[in-house]
N, C-alpha and C positions, 0 to 999 in steps of 0.2 A: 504494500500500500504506500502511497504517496502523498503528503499535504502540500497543498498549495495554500501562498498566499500573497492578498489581492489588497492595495499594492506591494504589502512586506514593507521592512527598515533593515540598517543595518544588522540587526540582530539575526535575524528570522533570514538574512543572506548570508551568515554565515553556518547554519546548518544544515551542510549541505547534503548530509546522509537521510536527512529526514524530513528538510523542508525544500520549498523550493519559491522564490519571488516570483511574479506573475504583473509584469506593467501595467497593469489594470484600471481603473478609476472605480472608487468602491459606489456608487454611480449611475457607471457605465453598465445597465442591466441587460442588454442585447448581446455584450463583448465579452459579459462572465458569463451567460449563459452558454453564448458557441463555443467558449473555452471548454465548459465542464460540459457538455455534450463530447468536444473531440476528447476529451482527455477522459472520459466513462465516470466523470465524479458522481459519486455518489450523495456524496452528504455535505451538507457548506452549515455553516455558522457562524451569518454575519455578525460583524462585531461594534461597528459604529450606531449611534443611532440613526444618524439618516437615509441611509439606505434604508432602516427598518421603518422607518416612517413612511418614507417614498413609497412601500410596498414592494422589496425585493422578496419578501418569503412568498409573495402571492405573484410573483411572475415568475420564478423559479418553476413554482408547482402548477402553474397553468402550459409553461413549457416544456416541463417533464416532469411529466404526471406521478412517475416513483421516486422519485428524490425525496430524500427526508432534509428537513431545514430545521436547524434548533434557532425558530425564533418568533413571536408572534405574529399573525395580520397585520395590513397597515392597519386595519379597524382597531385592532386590540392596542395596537402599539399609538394609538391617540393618547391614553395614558400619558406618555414621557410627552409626545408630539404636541399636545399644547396644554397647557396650564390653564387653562380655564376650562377645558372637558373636563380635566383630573380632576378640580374642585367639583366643578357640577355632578362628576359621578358620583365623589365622598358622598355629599351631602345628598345626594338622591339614595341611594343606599344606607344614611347610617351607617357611614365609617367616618373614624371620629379624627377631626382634622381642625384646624384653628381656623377661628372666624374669617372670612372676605367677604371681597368685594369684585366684582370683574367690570374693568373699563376701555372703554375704546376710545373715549375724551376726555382730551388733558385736564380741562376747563371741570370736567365732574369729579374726575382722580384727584385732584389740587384741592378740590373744597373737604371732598372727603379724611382726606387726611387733617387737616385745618379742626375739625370737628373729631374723630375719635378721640376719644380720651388712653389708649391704649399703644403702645411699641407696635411697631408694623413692618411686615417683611415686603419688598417689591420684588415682583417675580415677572419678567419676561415669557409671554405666554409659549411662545415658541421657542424651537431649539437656539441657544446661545451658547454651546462647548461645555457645558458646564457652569457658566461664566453668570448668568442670568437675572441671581439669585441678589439681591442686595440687604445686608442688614443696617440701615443706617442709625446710631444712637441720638438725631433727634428730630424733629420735626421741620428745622432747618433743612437737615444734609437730606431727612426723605422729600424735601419738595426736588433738591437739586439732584438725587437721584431719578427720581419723577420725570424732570427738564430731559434728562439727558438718555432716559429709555422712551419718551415720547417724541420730543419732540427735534432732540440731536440724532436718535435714530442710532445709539451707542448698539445697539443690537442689530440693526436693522430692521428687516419686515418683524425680527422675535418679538419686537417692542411696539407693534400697533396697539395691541390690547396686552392691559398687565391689570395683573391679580396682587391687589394688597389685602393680605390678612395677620393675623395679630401674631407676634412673636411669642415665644416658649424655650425653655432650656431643652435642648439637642442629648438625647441618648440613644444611640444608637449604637449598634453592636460592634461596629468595625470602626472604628472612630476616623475621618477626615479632617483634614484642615484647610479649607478651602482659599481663604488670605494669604498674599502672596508674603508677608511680611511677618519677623518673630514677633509673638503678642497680639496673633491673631488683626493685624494690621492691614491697612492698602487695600487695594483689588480685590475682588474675585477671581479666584484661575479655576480649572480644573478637575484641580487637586494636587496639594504639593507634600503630600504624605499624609499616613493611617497608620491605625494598631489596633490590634485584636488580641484577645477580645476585652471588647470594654466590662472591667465588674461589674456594674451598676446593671448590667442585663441578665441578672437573674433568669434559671430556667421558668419560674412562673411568670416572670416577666413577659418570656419570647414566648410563655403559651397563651398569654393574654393577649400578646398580638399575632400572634396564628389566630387564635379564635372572636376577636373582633375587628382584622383587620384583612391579614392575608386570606383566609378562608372564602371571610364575604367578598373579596374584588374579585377572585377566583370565580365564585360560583355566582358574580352579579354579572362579569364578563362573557363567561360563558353562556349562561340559563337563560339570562334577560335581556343582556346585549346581543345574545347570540352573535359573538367574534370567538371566534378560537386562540385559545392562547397555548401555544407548545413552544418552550423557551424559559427564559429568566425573568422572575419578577424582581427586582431589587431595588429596596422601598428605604426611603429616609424618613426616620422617625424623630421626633421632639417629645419630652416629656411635662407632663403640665400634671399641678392634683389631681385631676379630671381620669387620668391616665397618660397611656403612650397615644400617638396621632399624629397622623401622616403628614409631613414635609412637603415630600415627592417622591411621583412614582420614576423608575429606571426600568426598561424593557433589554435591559442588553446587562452586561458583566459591566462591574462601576468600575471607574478607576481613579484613583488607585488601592480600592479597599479587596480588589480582587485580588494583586501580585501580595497585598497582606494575607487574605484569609485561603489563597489555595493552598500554600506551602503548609497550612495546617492539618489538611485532610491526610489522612493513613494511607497506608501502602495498598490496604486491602479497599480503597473507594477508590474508583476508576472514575475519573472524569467522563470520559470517552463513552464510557459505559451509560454513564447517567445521561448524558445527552443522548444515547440513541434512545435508552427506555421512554422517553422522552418523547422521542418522534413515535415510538410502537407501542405507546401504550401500556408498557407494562415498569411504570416507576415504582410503582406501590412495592413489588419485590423485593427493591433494594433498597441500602438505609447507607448514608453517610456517617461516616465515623470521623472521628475529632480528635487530633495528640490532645494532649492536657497542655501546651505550650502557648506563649507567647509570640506575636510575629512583631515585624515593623516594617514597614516601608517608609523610605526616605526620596524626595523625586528631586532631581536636579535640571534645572531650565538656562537657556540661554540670557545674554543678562540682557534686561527690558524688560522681557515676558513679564503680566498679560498685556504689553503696552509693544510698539516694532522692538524687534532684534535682528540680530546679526546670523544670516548662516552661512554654511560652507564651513566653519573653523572644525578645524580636525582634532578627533575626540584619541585623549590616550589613556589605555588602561591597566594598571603595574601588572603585570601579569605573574611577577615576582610573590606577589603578596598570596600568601597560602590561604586558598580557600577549602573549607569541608560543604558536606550537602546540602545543609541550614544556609549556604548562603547563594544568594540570585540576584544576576542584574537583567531587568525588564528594560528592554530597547523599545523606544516609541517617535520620538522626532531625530534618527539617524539614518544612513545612507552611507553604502558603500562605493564609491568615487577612487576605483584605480587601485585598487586594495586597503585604502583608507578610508577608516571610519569618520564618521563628516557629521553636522549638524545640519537637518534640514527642517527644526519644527521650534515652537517654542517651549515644551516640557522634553526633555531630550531622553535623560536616562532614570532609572531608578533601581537604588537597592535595598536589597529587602533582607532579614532575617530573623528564622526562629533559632529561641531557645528556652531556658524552664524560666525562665523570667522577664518580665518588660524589661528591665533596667541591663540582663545581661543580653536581648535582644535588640534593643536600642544603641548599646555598644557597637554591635557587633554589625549592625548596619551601617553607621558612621564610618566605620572601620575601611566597609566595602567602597564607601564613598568617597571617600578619604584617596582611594588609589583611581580614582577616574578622576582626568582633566580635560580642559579646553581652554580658551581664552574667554572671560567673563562668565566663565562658570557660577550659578548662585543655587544655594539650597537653603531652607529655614534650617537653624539649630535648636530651634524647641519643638522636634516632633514630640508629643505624647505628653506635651507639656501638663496638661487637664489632669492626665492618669500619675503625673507625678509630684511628690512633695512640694510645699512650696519652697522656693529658693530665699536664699539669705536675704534677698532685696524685697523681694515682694514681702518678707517680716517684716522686716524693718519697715517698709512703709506704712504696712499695715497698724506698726504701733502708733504713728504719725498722725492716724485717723481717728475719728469718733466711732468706735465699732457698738455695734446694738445687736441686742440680741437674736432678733430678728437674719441679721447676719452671720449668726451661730449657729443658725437652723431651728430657730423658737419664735414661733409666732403666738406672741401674747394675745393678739386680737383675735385668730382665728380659734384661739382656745375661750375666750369669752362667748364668740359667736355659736361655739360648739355649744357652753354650756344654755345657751339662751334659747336655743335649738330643742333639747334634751329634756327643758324642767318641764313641759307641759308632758312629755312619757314618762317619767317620774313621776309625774301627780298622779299618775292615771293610776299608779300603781298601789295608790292610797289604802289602808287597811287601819282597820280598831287597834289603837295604841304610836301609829305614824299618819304623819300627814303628806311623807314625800316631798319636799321640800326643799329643792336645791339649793347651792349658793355659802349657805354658810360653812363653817371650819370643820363639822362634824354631823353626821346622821343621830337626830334623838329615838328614842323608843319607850313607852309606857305602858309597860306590864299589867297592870291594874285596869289600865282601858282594852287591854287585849283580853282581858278576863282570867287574869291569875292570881286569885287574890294571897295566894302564898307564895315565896319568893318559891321560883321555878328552881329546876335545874337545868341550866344553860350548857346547852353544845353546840360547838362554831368547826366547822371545816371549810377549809379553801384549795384551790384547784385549777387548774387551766384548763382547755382542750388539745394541748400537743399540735402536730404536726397538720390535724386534720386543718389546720388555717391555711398550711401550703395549696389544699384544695379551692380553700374559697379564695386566695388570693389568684390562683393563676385563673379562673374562669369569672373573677369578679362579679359574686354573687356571694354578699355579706350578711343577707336578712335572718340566716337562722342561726349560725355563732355563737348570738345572742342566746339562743335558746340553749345548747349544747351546754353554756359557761352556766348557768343556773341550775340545769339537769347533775350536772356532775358535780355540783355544792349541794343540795339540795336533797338527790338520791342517797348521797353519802349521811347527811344527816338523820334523815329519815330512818335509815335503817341500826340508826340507835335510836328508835324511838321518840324522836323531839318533831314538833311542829315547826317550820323554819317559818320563820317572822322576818326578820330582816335580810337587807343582801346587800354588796358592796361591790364595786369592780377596780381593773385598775386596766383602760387603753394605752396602751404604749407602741410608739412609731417612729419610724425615721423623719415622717412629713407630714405633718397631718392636715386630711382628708377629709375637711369637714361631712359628706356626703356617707360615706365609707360609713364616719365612727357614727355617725346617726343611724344607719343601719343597722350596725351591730346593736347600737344601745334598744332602738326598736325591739330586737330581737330578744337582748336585755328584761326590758320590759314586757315582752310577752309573755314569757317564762318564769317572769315572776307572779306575774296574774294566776296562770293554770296553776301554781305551787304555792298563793293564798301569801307571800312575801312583799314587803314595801322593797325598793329600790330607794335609799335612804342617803345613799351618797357614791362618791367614785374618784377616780382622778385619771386624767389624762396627763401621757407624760410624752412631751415630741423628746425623740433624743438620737438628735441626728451624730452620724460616726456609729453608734450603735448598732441600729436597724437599718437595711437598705430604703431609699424615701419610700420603698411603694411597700415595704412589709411592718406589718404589724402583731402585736401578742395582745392576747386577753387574760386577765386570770380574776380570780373572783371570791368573795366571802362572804358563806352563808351562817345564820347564828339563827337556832331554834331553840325549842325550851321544853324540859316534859314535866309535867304540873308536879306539885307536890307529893309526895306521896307516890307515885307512880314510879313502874319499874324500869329502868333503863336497861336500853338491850345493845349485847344479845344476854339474857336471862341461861348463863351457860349451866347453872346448877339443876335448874328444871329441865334439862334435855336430856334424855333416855335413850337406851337402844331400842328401836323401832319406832323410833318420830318418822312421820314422815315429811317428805323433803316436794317442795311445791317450786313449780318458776313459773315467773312471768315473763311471758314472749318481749322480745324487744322488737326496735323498728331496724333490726339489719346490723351492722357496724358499729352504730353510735359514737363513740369520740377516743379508741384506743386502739390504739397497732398500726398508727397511720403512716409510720416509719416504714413499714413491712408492706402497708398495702400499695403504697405510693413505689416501691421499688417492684412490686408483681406486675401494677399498671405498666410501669413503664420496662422490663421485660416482656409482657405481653405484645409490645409495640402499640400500645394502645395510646391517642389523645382525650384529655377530658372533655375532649367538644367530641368525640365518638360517643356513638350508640353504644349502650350499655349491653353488653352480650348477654347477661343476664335479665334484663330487663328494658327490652326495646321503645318503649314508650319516651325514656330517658336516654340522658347522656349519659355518660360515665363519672362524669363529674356529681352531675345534678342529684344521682342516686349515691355516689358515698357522702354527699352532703345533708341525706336527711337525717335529721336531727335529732338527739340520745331523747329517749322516752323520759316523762315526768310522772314517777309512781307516787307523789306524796297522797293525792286526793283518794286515792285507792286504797294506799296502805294505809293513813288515819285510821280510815276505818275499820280495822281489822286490829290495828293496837290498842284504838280507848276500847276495844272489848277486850283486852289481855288474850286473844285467840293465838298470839305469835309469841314463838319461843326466841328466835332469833331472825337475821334478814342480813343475806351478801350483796351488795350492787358485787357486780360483775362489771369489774370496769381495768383499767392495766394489771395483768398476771392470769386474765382470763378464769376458767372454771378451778384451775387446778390452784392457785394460787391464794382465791377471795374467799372461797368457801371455808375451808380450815380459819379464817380466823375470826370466824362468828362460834367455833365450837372449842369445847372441853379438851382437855388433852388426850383421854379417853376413848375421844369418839371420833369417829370418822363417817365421811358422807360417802354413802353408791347411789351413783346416776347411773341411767340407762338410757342410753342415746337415743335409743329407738320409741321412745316415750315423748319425744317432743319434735319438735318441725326445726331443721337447718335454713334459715333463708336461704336465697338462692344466689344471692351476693356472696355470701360466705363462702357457701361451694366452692363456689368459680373461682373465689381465690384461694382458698386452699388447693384444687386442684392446677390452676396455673402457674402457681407458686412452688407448686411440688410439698405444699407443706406436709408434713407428718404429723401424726392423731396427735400427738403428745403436745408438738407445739403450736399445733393449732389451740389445745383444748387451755396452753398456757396463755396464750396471745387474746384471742377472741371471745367475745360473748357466746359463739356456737349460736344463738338465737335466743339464750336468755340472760334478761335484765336486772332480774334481782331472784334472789330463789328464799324461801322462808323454810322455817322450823317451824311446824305445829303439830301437836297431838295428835296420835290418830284419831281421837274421838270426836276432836274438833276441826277434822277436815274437809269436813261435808258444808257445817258454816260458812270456811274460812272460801271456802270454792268460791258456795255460790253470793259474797256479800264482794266480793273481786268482778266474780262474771257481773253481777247487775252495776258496778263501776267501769266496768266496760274494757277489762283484761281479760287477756288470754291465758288462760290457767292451765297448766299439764301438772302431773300426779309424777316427781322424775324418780323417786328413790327414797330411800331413806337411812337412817342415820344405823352406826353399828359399833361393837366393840374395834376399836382400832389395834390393827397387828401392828401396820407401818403409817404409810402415809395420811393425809387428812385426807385424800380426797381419791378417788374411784370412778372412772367412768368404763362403764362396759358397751360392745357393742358403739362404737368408736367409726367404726367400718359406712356405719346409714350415711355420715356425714360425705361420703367416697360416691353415694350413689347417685 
């Protein structure tokens, strides 16, 4: 096999065993066609965007009908081709993008911006190199940006119509630096270096934007646009409280975040490969793999660039200097002239390289860079500046200034406006002895108005939900959280016997979200309704460096009370050999082993915007996020009638773990599996997981939520004052002389079927 390439640089002519230059005009649609007709090409993959604009994948394939082309329609490829479809799509579809506006006149664009009260990006609707893009810092430099995309024509035809919408802090995975000047300064160019991958992009991050971003242009391109898109999406993201939301779209390979991020793929992911699955159809088979490394790219331009420069000067490269595989130079404005490598473009060369760290990858690009020259050679020297420390100067100036907290990553206001938000779901949460009552230093509570007229005996447990947040943060969906953090305070209490009266939480975040924490506290607040609890106080704590801005923890404290006189459980002295042993069905997973289930998921190859294999109605997400069951209203009842000997939630350590520690040392519990119902969530993951009886029965609920001790005499009661509260009650076993352990499940194997 043979690659050609149309026009090629110096680079790409000198490999001559594998490539081959082709005089071309990338363009010229009639002259590449006759070529790869005589020469039997099979497969092309244009690489500029104008040709893909122009429509070369769709004259390709009207010329020769089996050719595979990795790259979209001109239709699909409007995306990149103007900036004002791009918008209009976001916003017709709900994909979440920053406010605009789209103008054809100067005279409208100039008022507009005069009037926003908001930072605004101007964006050249059309192709401009990259270039297009302006951020100007103030209202000033956007009119004379404005001037000179309208009506100087600094773009050209790009700049008839421009799109101003509101600015947002940039997180994106491969990080660019677009300004041609250190400190993020000067021009627009192309791109004069990247690094990969950026922290701050979190796996639940990039699944939140596969599932509210890439997914829907995917299926609103294809389904409702009906264009075909077979090729590269590659999408520029900005980050806002709101979320992640789209920049721009890119229909071709970016550059230069691509000479950054290919050097990271493994041996065992074939490029070559992925693009043909691609043209046939069958990508879903293959999976891209990822070193755990660092890359960098460094780009070196002629000196002007993006303004005239000089070409022809002849490019030298030490060849002395020892390079290993981690390092690469990308040829792009060069040309071979007489066996000398020449300059013919204004981004000339670039070097890239991986290794286990930014800092020792960053090195080791300079390094490459360091041994190529020309006359007027220019590179910035703060690639990756963002992703690194600050320097000595930027402290010191820093001291120099009025720094506010707000600048620390704490916003006072937004935490006011949170609490301002929240007191009216607090109130609602009202009960005899609290009024709910936001604001002040401390939650009150009055015993005597709650109807205790002897001092109680108070029990308080506190608790988080683990890992199960990773779920709701990557598919952002925060409403039930809430419910879960009250459940697993609340169940726990409960099953010593206390009525829980009060509750507490504590939000903590990288950035807070006002939108987000109301959600959760929503949820908060539901949770404590169904469990008869005031929501009496809380605290919110932003603590940035800590938390990534977009993740956050909950944890929680419940305080209930069992009257006077009354017996606190578990009542281990009253438990006999042949108690038997009762559970209450749970809702599926509830809020523990999410470490485990989150690593079967994504073994399986499974996304949380997929259909749930177990349950098709749902996502994958949507169902491990339904929310742990609330047994207080149930079980009340069944303790002020002394019916219960003792009571396990089942919650981290699973069957084998919670049960022993409601009994005697004596005794021991047998369950029989085959006595109660496995959800079918659970299955799946035990079987996907490969898990074993044992650790499955340590890890999970198996399907029940709390199991009780009661008499046999009084199990007929206990059934049916549960059944008419509306649980699901199985008969699982019962208690026995202990040889070894606490706990006994037989018949292990139903959970396999």
């Amino acid at each position: 096999s043979q690659i050609y390439v149309a026009p090629g640089n110096g680079g790409t002519a000198q490999l001559l065993n594998k490539a081959s230059n082709v005089p071309i005009g990338v363009e010229n649609f009639p002259a590449l066609v006759d070529f790869a007709k005589r020469h039997h090409v099979n497969f092309v993959v244009p690489g500029p965007e104008v040709p893909l604009v122009a429509g070369v994948t769709d004259y390709f394939k009207n010329a020769i009908p089996n050719i595979r082309v990795f790259g979209p329609s001109k239709a699909a490829a409007k995306l990149e081709g103007s900036k004002t479809y791009a918008k209009d799509f976001m916003a017709k579809y709900n994909i979440p993008t920053a406010r605009y506006e789209n103008f054809s006149n100067y005279e409208r664009a100039k008022n507009h911006i005069e009037q926003v009260q908001y930072p605004v990006v101007l964006k050249a609707t059309g192709l401009a190199a990259g270039k297009g893009v302006i951020l100007p810092k103030s209202k000033d430099e956007a009119q004379l940006a404005l001037k000179s995309i309208m009506l100087d024509k600094q773009f050209g035809s790009a700049g008839a119509e421009v799109v101003i919408e509101e600015t947002i802090r940039s997180l994106p995975a491969a990080q660019d630096h677009k300004q041609v000047f250190d400190g993020d300064k000067g021009p627009n160019t192309g791109g004069m270096g990247a690094y990969a991958p950026a922290s701050i992009a979190t796996p639940e991050m990039v699944e939140e934007i596969h599932r509210t971003t890439l997914q829907p242009t995917i299926d609103a391109i294809r389904k409702h646009e009906r264009h075909p898109f077979v090729g590269l999406l590659f999408t520029g993201f900005m980050v806002t409280q709101d979320g992640p939301k789209v920049l721009e779209y890119n229909v071709r390979f970016g550059d230069p975040e691509t000479q950054t991020l290919l050097p990271l793929m493994s041996v065992e992911s074939d490029l070559a490969e992925l693009m043909v699955a691609c043209t046939e159809g069958w990508l879903d088979s293959l999976k891209i793999d990822i070193n755990p490394e660092s890359s960098v790219t460094i780009v070196a331009t002629a000196g002007g660039y993006p303004g005239s420069y000089n070409k022809g000067d002849t490019i030298s490269i030490n060849e002395d200097r020892k390079r290993n595989e981690n390092d690469h130079i990308f040829h792009a404005g060069t040309c071979l002239d007489g066996g000398s490598l020449k300059t013919v473009g204004g981004r000339v060369i670039a070097a890239t390289s991986t290794a286990a760290s930014l800092e020792d990858a960053l090195a080791q690009a300079y390094d490459i860079m360091a041994s190529i020259d020309w006359p007027n050679k220019y590179h910035r020297t703060d690639i990756a500046h963002r992703a690194l420390k600050p320097t000595a100067q930027a402290q010191s100036t820093s001291k120099k200034s009025n720094m506010t907290y707000a600048e620390a990553g704490v916003s006072i206001s937004l935490g006011n406006k949170l609490v301002d938000r929240i007191k009216p779901l607090a109130k609602s949460t009202a009960r005899p002895g609290a009024s709910a009552e936001l604001g002040g230093f401390g939650g009150a509570f009055d015993l005597l108005k709650a109807g205790y007229k002897e001092p109680p005996l108070m029990v308080t447990g506190s608790d988080g939900i683990g890992t199960k947040l990773k779920v709701a943060q990557a598919i952002g969906k925060h409403d039930t959280i809430g419910i879960d953090l009250v459940a697993m305070n609340v169940n726990d209490i409960i099953s010593e016997g206390a009525e829980p009266l009060w509750f507490t939480d504590v939000f903590s975040c990288g950035e807070l979200n006002i939108d987000i924490a109301t959600s959760v506290v929503e949820g908060v607040c539901k949770g404590c309704k169904e469990a008869g609890c005031a929501l009496v106080g809380g605290e919110t704590a932003e603590m940035a460096g800590l938390f990534q801005p977009t993740e956050y923890d909950v944890t929680g404290t419940a305080i209930g009370a069992i009257a006077y006189g009354r017996q606190i459980l578990p009542n281990k002295k009253a438990m006999k050999d042949g108690d038997v042993l009762l559970g209450l069905a749970s809702n599926g997973c509830h809020s523990n082993g999410f470490s485990l289930i989150r690593k079967i998921v994504e073994k399986a190859g499974l996304k949380y915007t997929d259909r749930a294999p177990w349950h098709t109605k749902s996502t994958v997400g949507e169902s491990l996020l339904t929310p742990t069951r609330i047994y207080v209203n149930s079980l009340l009842k069944v303790v002020d009638k002394d019916l219960v000997k003792g009571i396990a939630h089942i919650t981290g350590g699973g069957l084998l773990e919670n049960i022993p520690r409601m009994l005697p040392d004596i005794l021991s519990a047998e369950l029989n599996a085959a006595k109660w119902e496995c959800p079918g969530v659970l299955k799946w993951l035990k079987k996907a997981g490969n898990v074993n009886d044992t650790e499955f029965a340590r890890v999970f609920n198996a399907g029940l939520g709390m199991i009780l001790v009661v008499d046999q005499s009084l199990e007929n009661e206990t059934v049916q004052r549960l059944t008419e509260s509306g649980e699901r009650i199985f008969s699982i076993g019962h208690l026995r002389r202990r040889d070894d352990v606490g706990c006994i499940v037989r018949n292990m194997e139903e959970w396999n079927a």
